[in-house]
C-alpha positions, 0 to 999 in steps of 0.5 A: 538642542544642546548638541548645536550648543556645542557644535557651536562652541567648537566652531567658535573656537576653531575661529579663534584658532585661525584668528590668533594665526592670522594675526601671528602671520601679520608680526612675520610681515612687520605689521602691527599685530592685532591686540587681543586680550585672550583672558578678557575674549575667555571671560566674555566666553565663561560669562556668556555660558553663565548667564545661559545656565542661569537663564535655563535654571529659572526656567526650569523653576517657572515650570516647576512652579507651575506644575506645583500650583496646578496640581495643588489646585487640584487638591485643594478643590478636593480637599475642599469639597471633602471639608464642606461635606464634613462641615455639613454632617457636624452641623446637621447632626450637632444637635444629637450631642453626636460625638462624630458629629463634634469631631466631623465639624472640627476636621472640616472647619480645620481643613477649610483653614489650611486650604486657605493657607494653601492657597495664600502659599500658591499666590506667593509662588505665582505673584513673588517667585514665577512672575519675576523670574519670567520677567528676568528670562525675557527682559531686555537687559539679558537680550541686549548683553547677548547681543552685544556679545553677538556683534562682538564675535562678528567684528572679531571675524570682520578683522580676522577677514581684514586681516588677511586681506591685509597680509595678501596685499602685503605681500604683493606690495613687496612686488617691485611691479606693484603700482600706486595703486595697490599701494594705496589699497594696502593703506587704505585695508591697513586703516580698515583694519586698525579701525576694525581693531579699535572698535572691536576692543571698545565692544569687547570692553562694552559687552563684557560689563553688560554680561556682568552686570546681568549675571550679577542681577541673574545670581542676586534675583533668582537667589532671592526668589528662591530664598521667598519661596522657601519662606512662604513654604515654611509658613505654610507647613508650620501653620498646617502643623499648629492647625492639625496639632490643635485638630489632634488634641481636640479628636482625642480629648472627644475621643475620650469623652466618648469612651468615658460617656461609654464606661458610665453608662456601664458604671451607672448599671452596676451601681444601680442594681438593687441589692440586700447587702450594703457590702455588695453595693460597696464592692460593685463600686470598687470595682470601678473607681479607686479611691485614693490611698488611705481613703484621704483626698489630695490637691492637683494643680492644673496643667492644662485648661479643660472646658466642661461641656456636659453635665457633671463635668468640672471645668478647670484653668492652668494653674488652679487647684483641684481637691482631687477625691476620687480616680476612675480608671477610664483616665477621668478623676472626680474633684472639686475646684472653686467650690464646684465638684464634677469630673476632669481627665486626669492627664489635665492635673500634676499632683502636689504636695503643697497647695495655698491654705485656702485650697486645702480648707476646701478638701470636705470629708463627704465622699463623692456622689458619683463615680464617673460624669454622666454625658 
């Protein structure tokens, strides 16, 4: 195809060549040359290849767009099924207190909404972007610019033809056996002509405003809908990334609850086992919670909210105060905070030196009934 293309322009220009001598060969003979605007015939000449390119580059993004939203149906139908069978096992098996079971429902429940996100970015690409750039590939301004064009490369062959057939007569006419007649035919070709040549003018004038209004449509339309494309994509991104940071954090906060869960339950044994000497059961507990320095306790402000969901956890809210009395080297610390005491990861605090006065009058002496949360 684009080898027609080109043998195309050449013929084009081989055209043109002949036309501009033709008309040459007329000045010689003392007629009026034919006026052509040869900057103007080169501008219709760039236009016409411009909004050939533009027309191909939309439809390459139409494919493209296509290829992408069938693809992406196909993942989505297998993301989907994935997150269902997620969404199944967490709510079948939730009420063990599994902590995959936790975990299986929150990557279910989280894949489920970026499938959506997905799917709202697939509309976006079909309805905003593939849907109007077809109908600019097809529409009748576009055709009706390039036919004008057509008739126009036409009428410059039809007084190219004129032309000539002007010349022949002319020379016959200097002939002194020349008749009336072939007088009469010679003006009669020479009016052709100039007619020819007004209505070739008025069509170049005519085709060269349409072609630029289309290219000017071409370059605005198709920029904007590449410009919505991008939007809808980076809506998309930025919404899958807030949905798997939140899925992340919530995974790895389960993911120490069940170590922690793990560790007590080791800790309990330790603690528990009998003994004759109050300074083996002292060392046993060393051995697992380090109390602060100096056996004192101190405040920690809240830097991140923490649900308590089970027994023997504290929950917490940003910007409260914990009397911080014991930390566990599994990455929980044991305090109280508005009156109620229990177990909080230690990441979720910043400790301060100063704290509000009614947050210090909490701080008790006795010391803490447990070294780690119980799941």
């Amino acid at each position: 195809m684009e080898a027609i293309r080109k043998q195309a322009s050449k013929l084009r220009e081989q055209v043109a060549r002949q036309q501009q001598a033709v008309l040459k060969q007329l000045g010689h003979f003392g007629i009026e040359p034919v006026v052509v605007d040869e900057a103007e015939q080169r501008q219709l000449q760039n236009l016409y290849n411009s909004t050939r390119a533009a027309k191909h580059f939309q439809k390459d993004v139409v494919r493209g767009i296509e290829g992408f939203v069938s693809t992406s149906s196909k993942q989505m139908e297998i993301v989907r099924r994935m997150a269902e069978d997620c969404c199944k096992y967490g709510t079948e098996n939730q009420s063990a207190g599994s902590p995959l079971a936790r975990a299986a429902l929150y990557f279910g429940n989280s894949h489920s909404s970026m499938e959506k996100e997905r799917e709202t970015l697939l509309g976006v690409l079909c309805d905003q972007v593939s849907e109007p750039l077809r109908v600019l590939i097809t529409g009748a301004p576009l055709e009706d610019a390039r036919h004008l064009t057509h008739r126009y490369d036409r009428l410059r062959q039809e007084v190219e033809s004129q032309a000539a057939d002007v010349l022949r007569r002319q020379a016959k006419f200097r002939d002194p056996a020349t008749s009336a007649e072939s007088s009469m035919k010679l003006q009669s070709a020479e009016a052709k002509l100039n007619e020819l040549k007004s209505a070739m003018m008025a069509l170049g004038r005519e085709a060269t405003a349409a072609m630029l209004s289309v290219e000017a449509q071409q370059q605005r339309i198709t920029f904007q809908r590449l410009l919505t494309m991008v939007e809808a994509e980076r809506s998309y991104h930025q919404s899958a990334l807030a949905t798997l940071e939140k899925l992340y954090n919530e995974m790895v906060l389960e993911n120490k609850r069940s170590e922690s869960s793990f560790q007590s339950m080791t800790m309990e044994k330790d603690v528990s086992v009998p003994t004759t000497c109050e300074d083996a059961s002292s060392n046993k507990f060393d051995d697992h919670v380090h109390p602060n320095q100096n056996g004192s306790y101190f405040i920690a402000k809240v830097i991140h909210p923490f649900d308590a969901q089970a027994d023997g956890e504290l929950g917490l809210s940003v910007d409260d105060y914990v009397v911080v009395r014991q930390v566990a080297p599994n990455g929980w610390s044991e305090g109280e905070c508005k009156g109620k005491a229990g177990w909080f990861p230690s990441a979720y605090v910043e400790r301060r030196d100063k704290a509000p006065s009614s947050v210090i009058n909490e701080a008790s002496p006795s010391p803490s009934p447990s070294p780690s949360p119980s799941q």
